[in-house]
C-alpha positions as CSV (number, residue, x, y, z in Angstrom):
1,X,0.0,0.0,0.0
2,X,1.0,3.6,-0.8
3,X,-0.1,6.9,0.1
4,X,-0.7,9.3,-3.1
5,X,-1.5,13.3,-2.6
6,X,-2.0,15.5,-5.1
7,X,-2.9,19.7,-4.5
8,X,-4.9,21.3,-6.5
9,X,-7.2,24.4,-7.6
10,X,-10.7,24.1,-8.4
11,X,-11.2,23.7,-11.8
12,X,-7.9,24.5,-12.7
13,X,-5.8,21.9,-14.9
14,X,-2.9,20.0,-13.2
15,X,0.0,17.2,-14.0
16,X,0.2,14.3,-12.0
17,X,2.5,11.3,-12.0
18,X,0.8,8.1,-11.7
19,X,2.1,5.1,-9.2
20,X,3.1,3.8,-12.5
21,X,5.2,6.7,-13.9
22,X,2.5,7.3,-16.5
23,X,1.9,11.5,-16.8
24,X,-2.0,12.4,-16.7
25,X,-3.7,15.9,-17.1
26,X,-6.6,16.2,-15.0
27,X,-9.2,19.1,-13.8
28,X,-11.6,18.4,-10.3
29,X,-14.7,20.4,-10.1
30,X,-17.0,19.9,-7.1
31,X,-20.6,19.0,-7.5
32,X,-22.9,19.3,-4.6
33,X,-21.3,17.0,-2.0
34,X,-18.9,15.2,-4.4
35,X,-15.7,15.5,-6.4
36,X,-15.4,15.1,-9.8
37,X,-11.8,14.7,-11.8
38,X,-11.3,13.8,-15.2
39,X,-7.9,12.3,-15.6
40,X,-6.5,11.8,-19.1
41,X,-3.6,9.4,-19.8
42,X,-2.4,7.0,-22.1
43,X,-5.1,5.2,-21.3
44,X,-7.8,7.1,-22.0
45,X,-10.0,9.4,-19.8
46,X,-11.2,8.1,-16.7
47,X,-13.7,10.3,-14.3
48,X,-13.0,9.9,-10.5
49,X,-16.2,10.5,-8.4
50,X,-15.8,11.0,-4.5
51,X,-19.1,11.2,-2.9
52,X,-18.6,12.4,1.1
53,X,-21.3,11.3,3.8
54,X,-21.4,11.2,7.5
55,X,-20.4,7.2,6.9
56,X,-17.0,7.7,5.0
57,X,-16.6,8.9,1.4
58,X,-17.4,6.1,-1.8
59,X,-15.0,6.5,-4.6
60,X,-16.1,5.7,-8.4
61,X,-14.1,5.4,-11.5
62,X,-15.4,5.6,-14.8
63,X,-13.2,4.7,-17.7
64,X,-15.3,6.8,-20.2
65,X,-14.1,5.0,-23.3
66,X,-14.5,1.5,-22.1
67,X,-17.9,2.4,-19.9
68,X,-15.9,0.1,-17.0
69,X,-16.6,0.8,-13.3
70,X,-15.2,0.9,-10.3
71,X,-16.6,1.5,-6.9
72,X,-14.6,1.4,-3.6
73,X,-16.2,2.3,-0.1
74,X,-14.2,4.1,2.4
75,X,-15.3,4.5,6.1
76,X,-14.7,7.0,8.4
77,X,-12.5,6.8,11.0
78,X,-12.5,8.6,14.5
């Protein structure tokens, strides 16, 4: 397991460095109580929904060209 963080501006374009070395150009908007980024990579674009609750946050990736998903629960802590 690793620890990734990334800082960012609102809506504002950024460079981040995958775990894997690949280079992706991304922008994260909020929407209501979520987080929306759209990363685009070698790969393709993927969208990277984090919805925040009282119980923890749920995390859901969206590889737009492939129409794959992801979802990942994480609870709150303390």
């Amino acid at each position: 397991m690793k620890t990734a963080e990334i800082t960012f501006k609102l809506g504002e374009q950024f460079e981040d460095v995958l775990m894997s070395g690949e280079k992706t150009q991304n922008v994260v908007r909020r929407e209501a109580d979520s987080l929306v980024q759209e990363q685009t990579g070698p790969k393709g674009t993927i969208l990277i929904t984090r919805v925040f609750s009282e119980a923890g946050m749920t995390m859901t990736l969206t590889h737009t060209d492939s129409g794959a998903v992801a979802k990942r629960p994480f609870k709150r802590t303390g």
